[in-house]
N, C-alpha and C positions, 0 to 999 in steps of 0.2 A: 633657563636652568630649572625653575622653581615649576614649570609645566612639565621637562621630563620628570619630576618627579614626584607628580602628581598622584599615578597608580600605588604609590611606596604609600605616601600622604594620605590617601583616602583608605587606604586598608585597615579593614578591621578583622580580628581573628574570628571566624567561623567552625559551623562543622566541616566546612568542605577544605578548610585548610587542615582540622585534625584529621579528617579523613587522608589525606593526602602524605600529612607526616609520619601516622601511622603507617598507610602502605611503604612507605621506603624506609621506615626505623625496620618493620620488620622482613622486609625483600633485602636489604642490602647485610643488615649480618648474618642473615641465615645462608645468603651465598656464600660468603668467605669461610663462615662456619663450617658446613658440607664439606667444601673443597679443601676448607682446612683438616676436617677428621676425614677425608677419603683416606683408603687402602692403600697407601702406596706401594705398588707394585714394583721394586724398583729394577728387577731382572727387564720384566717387560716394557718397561717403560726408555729403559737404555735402548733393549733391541730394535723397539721403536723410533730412536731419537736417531741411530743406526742408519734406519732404512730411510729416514725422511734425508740424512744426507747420498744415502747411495742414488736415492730417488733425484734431486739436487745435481750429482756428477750427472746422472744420463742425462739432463737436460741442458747440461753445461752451466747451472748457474750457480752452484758450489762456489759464492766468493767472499764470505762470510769470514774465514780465516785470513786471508788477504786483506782485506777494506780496515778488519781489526788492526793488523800490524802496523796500517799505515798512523793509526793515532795514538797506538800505545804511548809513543817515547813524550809527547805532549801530556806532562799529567794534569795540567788546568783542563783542557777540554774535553778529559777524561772523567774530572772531578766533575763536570756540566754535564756531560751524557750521564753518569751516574746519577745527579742528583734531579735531571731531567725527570729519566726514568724512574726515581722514589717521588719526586713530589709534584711532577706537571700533567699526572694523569687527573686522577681523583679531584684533587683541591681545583684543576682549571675544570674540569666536570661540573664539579658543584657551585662555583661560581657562575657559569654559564647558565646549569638550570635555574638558579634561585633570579638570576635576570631575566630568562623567559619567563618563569611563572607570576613576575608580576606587570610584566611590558608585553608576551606573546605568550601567551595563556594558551591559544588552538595551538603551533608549533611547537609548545613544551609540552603539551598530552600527549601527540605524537610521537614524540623522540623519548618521552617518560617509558609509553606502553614497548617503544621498540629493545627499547632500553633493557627493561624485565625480562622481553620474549628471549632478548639475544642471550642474555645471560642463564636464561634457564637451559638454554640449548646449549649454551658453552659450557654448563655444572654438568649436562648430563655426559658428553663428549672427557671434559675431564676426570669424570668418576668413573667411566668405562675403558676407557681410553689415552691412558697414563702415559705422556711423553717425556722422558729426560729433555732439557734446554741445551742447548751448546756446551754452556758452563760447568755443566752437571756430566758431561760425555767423560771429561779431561779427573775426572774426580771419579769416576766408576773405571777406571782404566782402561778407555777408547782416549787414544795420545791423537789427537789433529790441531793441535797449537791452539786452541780455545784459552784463554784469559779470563776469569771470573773477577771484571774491572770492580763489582760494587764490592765484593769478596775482600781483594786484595787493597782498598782504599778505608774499608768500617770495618772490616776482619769476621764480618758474619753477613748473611746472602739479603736479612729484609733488616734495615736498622726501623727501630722504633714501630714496628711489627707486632703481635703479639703471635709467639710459633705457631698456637693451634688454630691461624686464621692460613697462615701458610700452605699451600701444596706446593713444591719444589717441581714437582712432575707433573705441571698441566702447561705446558708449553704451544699444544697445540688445541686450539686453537689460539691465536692472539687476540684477546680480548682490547687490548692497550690500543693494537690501533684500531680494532673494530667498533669499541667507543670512539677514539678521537676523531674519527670518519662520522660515525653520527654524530655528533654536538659541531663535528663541520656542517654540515649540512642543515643541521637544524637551527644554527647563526648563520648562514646563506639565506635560510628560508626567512628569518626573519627580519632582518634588514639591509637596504641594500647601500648602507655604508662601506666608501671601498679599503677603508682600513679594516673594517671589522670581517668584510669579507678576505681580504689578504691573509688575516690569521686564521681562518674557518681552513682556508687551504695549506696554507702553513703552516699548521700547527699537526696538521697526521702524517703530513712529508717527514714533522722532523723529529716526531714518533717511529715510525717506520726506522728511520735512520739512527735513531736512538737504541731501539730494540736487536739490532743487528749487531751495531759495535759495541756493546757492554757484552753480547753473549747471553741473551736472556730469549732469543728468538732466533728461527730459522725465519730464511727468506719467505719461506713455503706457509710459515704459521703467519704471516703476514695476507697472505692471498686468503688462508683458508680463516682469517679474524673479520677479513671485510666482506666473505660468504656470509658467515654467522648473523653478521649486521646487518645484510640486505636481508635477507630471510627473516629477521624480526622486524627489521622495518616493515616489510611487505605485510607480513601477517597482520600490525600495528595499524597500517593502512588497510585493508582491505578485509581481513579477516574479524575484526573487531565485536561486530554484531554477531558472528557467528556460535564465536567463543563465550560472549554474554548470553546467547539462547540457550547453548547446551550446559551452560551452568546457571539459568534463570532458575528461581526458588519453583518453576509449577514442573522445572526439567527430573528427570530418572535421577540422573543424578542429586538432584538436590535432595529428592527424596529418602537418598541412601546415605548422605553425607551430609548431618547436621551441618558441619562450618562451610556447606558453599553457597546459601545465603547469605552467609556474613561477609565473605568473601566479595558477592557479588553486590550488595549493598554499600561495602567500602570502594568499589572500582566505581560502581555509577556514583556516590556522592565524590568522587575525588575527579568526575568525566562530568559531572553535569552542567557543569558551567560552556564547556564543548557546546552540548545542544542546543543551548540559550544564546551564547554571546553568537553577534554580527562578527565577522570577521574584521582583523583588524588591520588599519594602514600600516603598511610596513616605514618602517623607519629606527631612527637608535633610541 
């Protein structure tokens, strides 16, 4: 016991931890923020919300309103998909990284960096690209038996929220399971305990499943949550160096844009340890 917890024990706070808590104090409210003061367009964003089910019928997998019905009448596991979906995103997020970053240090840069990419791609897709949810169809009057479960259980759509972090119309893509898909994969990568990997898989199955029957998600923003997520994984893995060149302090850009050496100084002190450390035995 006192060996796993050895990396906890030995830590001391550095720049490369301020570095690091810096990049996510400032990446993570500025996204909610964005997405909270976008435009909401809320004509376009129904019409939208519209076509992703007319899109759904041609493919035959419009069953989104049925799967609902079957768990209405149970309101315990109503009350757990609801409170699934408020509180087992984030808080199981953040728990998993603060475990890799001091047990698997290269697997948490990783899913860290893909982490940012996916969400910058998913701020721009939502600020463009404004979709009503399910929930939100039955409230703009599009009647397809939609249920707003968290609505109708707290009497408002985000409890303990603050409104202007809220967008109501970014439905597409799903971020919810496009993170729980990475931090699966990135507790796959790190150890090969078969409980901890049973939840790695388990845990965006029952996201997925969550996002549907509350009425917070189309089937469809589910496919197009775990694009989002490969595409910053990939960039995360592969592109890494690239994105560090063209914003190096000797790059055009740097030269035209004071803050992208600082920028670029805070990613290498919050990666440097990447270059340094030996890779590490997997295990819990």
């Amino acid at each position: 016991m006192i060996a796993a917890l050895q990396p906890l024990l030995r830590w001391r706070p550095g720049l490369r931890d301020a570095a690091e808590l810096l990049l996510l104090a400032s990446a993570l409210p500025l996204y909610y923020l964005v997405r909270g003061i976008a435009h909401q367009r809320v004509d376009e964003a129904v019409e939208r919300g519209v076509a992703i089910v007319n899109f759904e019928k041609s493919l035959g997998i419009f069953w989104e309103v049925q799967l609902q019905s079957w768990i209405l009448p149970y309101d315990g596991l109503v009350s757990f998909l609801n409170g699934f979906y408020l509180y087992g995103h984030l808080p199981i997020i953040g728990v998993l990284a603060v475990w890799m970053y001091f047990w698997h240090r290269p697997q948490y840069l990783v899913m860290r960096n893909a982490f940012l990419i996916s969400g910058a791609i998913g701020l721009i897709i939502f600020v463009n690209f404004p979709t009503a949810p399910p929930r939100l169809l039955e409230a703009n009057g599009v009647a397809l038996g939609f249920v707003d479960t968290i609505f109708r259980e707290y009497n408002q759509s985000r409890p303990d929220t603050p409104s202007f972090f809220v967008n109501e119309y970014a439905a597409m893509p799903s971020l919810h399971i496009g993170w729980n898909i990475l931090v699966g994969i990135g507790l796959w990568m790190a150890t090969k305990n078969i409980f901890a990997r049973a939840f790695a898989v388990a845990m965006p199955m029952m996201m997925f499943a969550v996002i549907v029957l509350t009425a917070n998600h189309y089937i469809i923003d589910a496919f197009a949550g775990f694009g989002v997520m490969m595409l910053g994984l990939i960039i995360a893995l592969t592109g890494r160096w690239v994105v560090l060149r063209i914003y190096s302090p000797d790059s055009k850009a740097a030269r035209e844009k004071g803050w992208v050496p600082w920028l670029y100084w805070l990613c290498g002190v919050a990666d440097r340890e990447q270059a340094h450390q030996a890779p590490q035995k997997q295990g819990t």
